[in-house]
C-alpha positions in Angstrom: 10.6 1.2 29.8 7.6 -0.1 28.0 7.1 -2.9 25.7 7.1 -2.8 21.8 3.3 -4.0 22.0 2.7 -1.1 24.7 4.1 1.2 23.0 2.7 0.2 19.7 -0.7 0.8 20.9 -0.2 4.2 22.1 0.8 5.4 19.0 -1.9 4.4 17.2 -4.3 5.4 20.2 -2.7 8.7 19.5 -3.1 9.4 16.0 -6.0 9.8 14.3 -6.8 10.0 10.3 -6.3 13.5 8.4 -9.1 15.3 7.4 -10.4 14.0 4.3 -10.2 16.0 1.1 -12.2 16.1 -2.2 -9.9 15.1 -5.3 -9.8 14.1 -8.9 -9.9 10.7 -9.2 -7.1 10.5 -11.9 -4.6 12.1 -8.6 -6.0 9.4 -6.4 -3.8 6.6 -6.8 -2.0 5.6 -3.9 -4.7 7.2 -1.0 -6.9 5.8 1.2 -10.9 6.3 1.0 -12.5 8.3 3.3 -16.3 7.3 2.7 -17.9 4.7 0.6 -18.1 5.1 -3.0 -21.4 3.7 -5.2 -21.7 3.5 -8.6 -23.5 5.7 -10.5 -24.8 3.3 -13.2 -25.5 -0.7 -14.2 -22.2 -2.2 -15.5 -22.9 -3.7 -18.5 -25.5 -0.5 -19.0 -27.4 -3.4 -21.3 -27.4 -7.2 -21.9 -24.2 -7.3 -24.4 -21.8 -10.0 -26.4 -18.8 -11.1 -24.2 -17.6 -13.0 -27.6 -17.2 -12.1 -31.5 -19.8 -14.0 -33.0 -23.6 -13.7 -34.5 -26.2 -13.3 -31.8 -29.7 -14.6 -31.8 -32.9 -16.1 -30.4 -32.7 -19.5 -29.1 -35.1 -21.6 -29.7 -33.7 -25.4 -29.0 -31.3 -24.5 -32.2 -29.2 -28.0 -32.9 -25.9 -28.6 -34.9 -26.2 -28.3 -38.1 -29.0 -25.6 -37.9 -28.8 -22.5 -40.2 -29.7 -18.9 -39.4 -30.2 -16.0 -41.7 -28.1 -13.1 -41.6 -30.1 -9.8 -41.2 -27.2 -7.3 -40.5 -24.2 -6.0 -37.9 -23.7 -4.9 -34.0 -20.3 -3.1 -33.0 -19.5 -2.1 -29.5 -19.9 2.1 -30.2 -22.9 1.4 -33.3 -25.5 -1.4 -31.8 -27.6 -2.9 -33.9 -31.4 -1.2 -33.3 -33.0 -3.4 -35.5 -35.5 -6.9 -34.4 -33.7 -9.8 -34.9 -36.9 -12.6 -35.4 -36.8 -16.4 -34.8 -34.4 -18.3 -37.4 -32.1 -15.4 -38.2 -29.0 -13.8 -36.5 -26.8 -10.3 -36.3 -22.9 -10.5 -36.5 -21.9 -9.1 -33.6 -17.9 -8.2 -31.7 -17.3 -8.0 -27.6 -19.4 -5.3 -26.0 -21.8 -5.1 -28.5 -25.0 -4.5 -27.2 -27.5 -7.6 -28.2 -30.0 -6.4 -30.6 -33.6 -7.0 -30.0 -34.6 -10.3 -30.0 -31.5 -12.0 -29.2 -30.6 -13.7 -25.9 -27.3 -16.0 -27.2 -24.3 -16.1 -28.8 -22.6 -18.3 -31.1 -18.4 -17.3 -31.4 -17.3 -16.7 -35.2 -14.8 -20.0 -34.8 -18.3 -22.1 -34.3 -20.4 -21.7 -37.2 -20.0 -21.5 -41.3 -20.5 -18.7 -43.2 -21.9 -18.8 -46.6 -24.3 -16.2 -48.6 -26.0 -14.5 -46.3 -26.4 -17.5 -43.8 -24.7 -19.6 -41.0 -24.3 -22.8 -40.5 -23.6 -23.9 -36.6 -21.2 -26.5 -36.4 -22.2 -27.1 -32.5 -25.2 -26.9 -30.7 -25.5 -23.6 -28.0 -26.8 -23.4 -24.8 -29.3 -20.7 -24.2 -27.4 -17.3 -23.4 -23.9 -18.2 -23.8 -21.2 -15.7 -24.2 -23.4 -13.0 -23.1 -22.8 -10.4 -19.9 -26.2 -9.5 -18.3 -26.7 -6.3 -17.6 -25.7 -4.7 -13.9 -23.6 -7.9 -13.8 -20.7 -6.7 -12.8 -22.6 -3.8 -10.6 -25.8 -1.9 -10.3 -26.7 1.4 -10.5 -26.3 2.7 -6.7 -24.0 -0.1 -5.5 -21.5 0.2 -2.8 -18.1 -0.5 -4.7 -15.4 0.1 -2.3 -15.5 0.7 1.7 -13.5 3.2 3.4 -9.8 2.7 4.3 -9.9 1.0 0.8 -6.2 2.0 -0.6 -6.9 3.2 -4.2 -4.5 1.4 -6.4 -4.9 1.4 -10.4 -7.4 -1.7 -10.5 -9.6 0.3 -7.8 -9.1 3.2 -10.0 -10.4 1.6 -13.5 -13.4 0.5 -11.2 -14.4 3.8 -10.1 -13.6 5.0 -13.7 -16.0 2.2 -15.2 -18.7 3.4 -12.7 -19.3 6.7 -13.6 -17.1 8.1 -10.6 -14.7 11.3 -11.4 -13.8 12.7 -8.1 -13.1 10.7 -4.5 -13.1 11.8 -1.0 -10.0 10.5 0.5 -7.3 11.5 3.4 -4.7 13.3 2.1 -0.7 12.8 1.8 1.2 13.4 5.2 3.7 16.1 5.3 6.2 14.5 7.2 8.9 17.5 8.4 12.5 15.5 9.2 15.4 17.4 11.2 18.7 15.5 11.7 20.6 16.8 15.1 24.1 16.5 15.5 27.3 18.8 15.6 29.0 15.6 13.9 26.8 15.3 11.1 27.6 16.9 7.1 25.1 17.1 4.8 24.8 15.1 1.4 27.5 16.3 -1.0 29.9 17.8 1.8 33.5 16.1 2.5 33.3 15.2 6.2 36.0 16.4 8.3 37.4 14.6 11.6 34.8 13.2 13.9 31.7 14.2 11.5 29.9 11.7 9.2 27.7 12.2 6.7 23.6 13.1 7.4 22.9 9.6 5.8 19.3 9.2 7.9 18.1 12.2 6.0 18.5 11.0 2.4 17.1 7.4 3.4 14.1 8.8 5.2 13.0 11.2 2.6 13.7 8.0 0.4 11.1 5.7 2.9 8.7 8.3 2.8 8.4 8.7 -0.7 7.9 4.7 -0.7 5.2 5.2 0.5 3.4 8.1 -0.8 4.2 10.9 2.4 6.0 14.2 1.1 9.1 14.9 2.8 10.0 17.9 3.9 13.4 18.1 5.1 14.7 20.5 7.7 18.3 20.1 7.4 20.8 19.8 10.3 19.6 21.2 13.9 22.5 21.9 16.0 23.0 20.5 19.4 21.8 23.7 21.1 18.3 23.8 22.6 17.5 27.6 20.7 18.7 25.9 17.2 16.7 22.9 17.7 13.8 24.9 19.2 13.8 27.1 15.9 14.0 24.4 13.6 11.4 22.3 15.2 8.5 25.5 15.3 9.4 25.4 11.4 8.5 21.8 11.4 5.0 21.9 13.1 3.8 23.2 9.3 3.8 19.8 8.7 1.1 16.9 9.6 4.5 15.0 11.6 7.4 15.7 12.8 10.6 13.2 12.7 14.0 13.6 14.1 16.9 11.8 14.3 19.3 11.6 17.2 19.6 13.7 20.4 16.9 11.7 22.6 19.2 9.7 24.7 20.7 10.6 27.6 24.2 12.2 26.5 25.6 15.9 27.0 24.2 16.6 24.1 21.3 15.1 23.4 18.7 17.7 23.4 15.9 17.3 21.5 13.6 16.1 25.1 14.9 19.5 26.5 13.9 21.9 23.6 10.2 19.8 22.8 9.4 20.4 26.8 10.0 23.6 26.2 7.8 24.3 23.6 4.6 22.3 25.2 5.7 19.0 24.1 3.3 16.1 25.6 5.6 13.1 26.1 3.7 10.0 25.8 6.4 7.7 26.1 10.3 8.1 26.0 12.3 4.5 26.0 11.1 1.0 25.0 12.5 -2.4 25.8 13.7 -3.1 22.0 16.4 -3.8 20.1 17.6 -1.3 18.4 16.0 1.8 19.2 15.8 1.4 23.0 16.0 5.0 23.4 13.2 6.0 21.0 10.4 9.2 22.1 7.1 9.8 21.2 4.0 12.3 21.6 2.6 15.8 20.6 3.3 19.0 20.1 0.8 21.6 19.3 -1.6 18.4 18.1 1.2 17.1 15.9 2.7 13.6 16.2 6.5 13.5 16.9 8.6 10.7 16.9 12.3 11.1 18.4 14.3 8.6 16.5 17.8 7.4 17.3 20.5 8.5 15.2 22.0 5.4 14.7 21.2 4.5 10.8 19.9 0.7 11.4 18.3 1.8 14.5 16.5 4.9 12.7 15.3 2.4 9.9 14.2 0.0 12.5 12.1 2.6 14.4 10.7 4.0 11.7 9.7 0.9 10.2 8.2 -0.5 13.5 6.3 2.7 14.8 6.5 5.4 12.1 5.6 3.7 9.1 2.1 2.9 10.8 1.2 6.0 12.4 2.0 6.9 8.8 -0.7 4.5 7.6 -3.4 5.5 10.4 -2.9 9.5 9.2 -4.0 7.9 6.0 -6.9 6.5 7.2 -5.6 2.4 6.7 -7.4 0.1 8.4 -5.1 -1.8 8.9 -1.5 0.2 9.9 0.6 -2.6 11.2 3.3 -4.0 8.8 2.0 -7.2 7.1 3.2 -11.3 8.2 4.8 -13.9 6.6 5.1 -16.9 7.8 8.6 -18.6 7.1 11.5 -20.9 7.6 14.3 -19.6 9.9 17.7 -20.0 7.8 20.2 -20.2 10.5 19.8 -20.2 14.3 19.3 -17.1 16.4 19.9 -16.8 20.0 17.5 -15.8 22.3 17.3 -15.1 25.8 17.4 -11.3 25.4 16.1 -8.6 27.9 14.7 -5.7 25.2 12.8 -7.5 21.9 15.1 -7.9 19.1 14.4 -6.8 15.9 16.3 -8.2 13.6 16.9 -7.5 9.6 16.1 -10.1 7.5 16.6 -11.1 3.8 14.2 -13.5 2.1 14.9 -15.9 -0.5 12.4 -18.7 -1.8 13.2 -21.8 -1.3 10.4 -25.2 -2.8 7.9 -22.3 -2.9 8.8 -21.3 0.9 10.5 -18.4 2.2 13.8 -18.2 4.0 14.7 -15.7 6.9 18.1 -15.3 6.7 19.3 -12.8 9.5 21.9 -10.3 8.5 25.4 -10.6 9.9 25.2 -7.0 10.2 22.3 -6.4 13.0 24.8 -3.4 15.2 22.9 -0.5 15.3 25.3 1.9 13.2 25.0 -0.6 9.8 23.9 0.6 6.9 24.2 -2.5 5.1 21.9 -4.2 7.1 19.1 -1.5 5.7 20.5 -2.2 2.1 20.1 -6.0 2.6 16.7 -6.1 4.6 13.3 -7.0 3.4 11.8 -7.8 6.5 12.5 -7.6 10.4 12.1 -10.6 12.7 10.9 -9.9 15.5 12.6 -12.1 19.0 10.5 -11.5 21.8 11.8 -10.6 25.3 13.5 -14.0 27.1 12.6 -16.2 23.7 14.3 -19.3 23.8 16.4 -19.8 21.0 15.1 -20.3 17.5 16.8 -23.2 15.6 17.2 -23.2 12.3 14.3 -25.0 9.8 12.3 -23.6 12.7 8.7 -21.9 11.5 8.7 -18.5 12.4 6.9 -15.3 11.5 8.2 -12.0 9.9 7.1 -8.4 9.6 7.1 -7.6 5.6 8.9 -4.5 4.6 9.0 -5.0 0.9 8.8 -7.7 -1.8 11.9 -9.9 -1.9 14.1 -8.7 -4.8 12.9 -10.6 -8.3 9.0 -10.3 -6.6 6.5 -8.0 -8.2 2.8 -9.6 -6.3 
């Protein structure tokens, strides 16, 4: 067997980015950036008004000065005419600044009476006003590849003239379930058959995080079913399964992917759950063989799919984020394989809590439903006391957290 960190790097050794493709940028939310994008123009496009006010020339103006008023700039209808020493424009935010004018004064800070101001405090020379190309120039890298495009990187490209991005696409990530006891979704099982519930939850993580599913239903625990059902998965840009890669009567799924020209790259890792876990290729495609046990699935997938996930999108960064926190209760260590335990987080003085779920066996569900984070126990670790600092892999924001 080989370690988590061993087999970690394989995987992501293995896997490289997915070609990119040419898009709309209004479809681009939630991929990854394939080259460098530059803006096509200055942002502000001219000197303009970042408050509604008057604009106007200053010359060493005082409080208590007056100014003449020679006319109007809106953002949409500037205001083409000179504006000359001692008089001033009304002007709103975003308004280009007439001719002449290099300041302004907001509306709150000056009296208005026929056809004049008054100011009631003395301005500094080009207050309230956003420079042109301040915010970016014509021709300037804005974002670097492996930049995820989110909505705020979206308005950005928007605001820059930009209407199409190259980026790496979705993955198609095929999922078979194997298992004469397994039911599918909807079905009443009978004696000695559960239901398929990896199928449901992995379609559920993929869609978390912008991969399209493609389920392949239930292979049977006969190398020719399995072996048809996984040539119908290589359409896809992955292949998952679920069960079948231990070392029972029935577990198959090693058999049937030899057989088809599989290249094993690894096949058991010391971990906890998910000892019996196999990866390589088939064909060029990723597959990962997953146990079928529900907490171990979501472990493995979490742990080794979810960032080969991220590297087919081109992230630079695949592995799942840290957080530093405060260990609730103690946890024993000692342990052979490296645990990976599921964790809920609460806040606590503006700290987070790890609080270890009393349902860690690999067959619990409820350990998925609680879970916002694994903790990882490396191999022969001491025990971890509570009030101890220790450091989590990040899942998803606590319940309650939006940032």
């Amino acid at each position: 067997m080989i370690s988590y960190d061993e087999a970690i790097k394989i995987v992501l050794d293995t896997i490289t980015p997915l070609p990119p493709v040419d898009i709309p940028l209004e479809e681009a939310v939630g991929h990854v950036l394939a080259e460098p994008v530059k803006a096509c123009w200055d942002l502000p496009a001219a000197d303009n008004s970042a408050m509604d006010g008057f604009a106007f020339a200053y010359t060493g103006q005082d409080e208590g000065g007056t100014l003449t008023l020679i006319g109007s700039a809106f953002a949409g209808h500037p205001l083409d005419q000179p504006v000359a020493a001692g008089e001033a424009a009304q002007i709103t935010t975003g308004a280009p600044l007439p001719p002449g004018t290099d300041t302004v004064i907001p509306l709150e800070e000056v009296e208005e009476r026929q056809g004049s101001i008054t100011l009631l405090k003395a301005p500094i020379q080009g207050q309230h006003v956003r420079y042109r190309g301040e915010e970016f120039r014509n021709g300037e890298e804005l974002l670097s590849p492996g930049t995820e495009l989110r909505p705020g990187e979206i308005a950005l490209l928007a605001s820059a003239g930009i209407t199409r991005v190259n980026v790496h696409p979705r993955a198609r990530v095929a999922i078979l379930s194997t298992g004469d006891e397994l039911v599918a979704l909807g079905e009443t099982p009978g004696p000695g058959q559960i239901v398929n519930s990896n199928l449901p939850m992995l379609c559920a993580l993929l869609r978390e995080i912008g991969c399209e599913p493609l389920p392949l239903g239930i292979g049977r625990d006969t190398p020719d079913a399995l072996a048809e059902v996984i040539r119908a998965g290589l359409q896809a840009d992955l292949l998952l399964s679920t069960g079948g890669v231990s070392v029972g009567e029935k577990d198959h799924m090693q058999e049937t992917l030899n057989r088809l020209g599989f290249e094993r790259r690894f096949w058991r890792a010391r971990i906890k759950p998910g000892k019996p876990i196999l990866f390589g290729t088939l064909q060029g495609k990723p597959v990962f063989g997953l146990p079928g046990n529900p907490a171990a699935t979501g472990a493995t997938f979490e742990i080794f799919v979810r960032p080969a996930l991220r590297r087919l999108a081109g992230q630079g960064d695949p592995l799942p984020p840290k957080l530093r926190c405060t260990l609730a209760e103690k946890v024993k260590g000692g342990h052979k394989r490296q645990n990976f335990l599921w964790c809920r987080l609460e806040e606590e003085n503006g700290r987070y809590r790890a609080i270890p779920s009393q349902r860690q066996g690999s067959g619990q569900n409820r350990s998925l439903q609680e879970a916002c984070a694994l903790l990882p126990v490396p191999v022969e670790s001491p025990d971890l006391e509570a009030g101890s600092e220790v450091e989590v892999l990040l899942l998803r924001l606590p319940p309650g957290r939006t940032c």
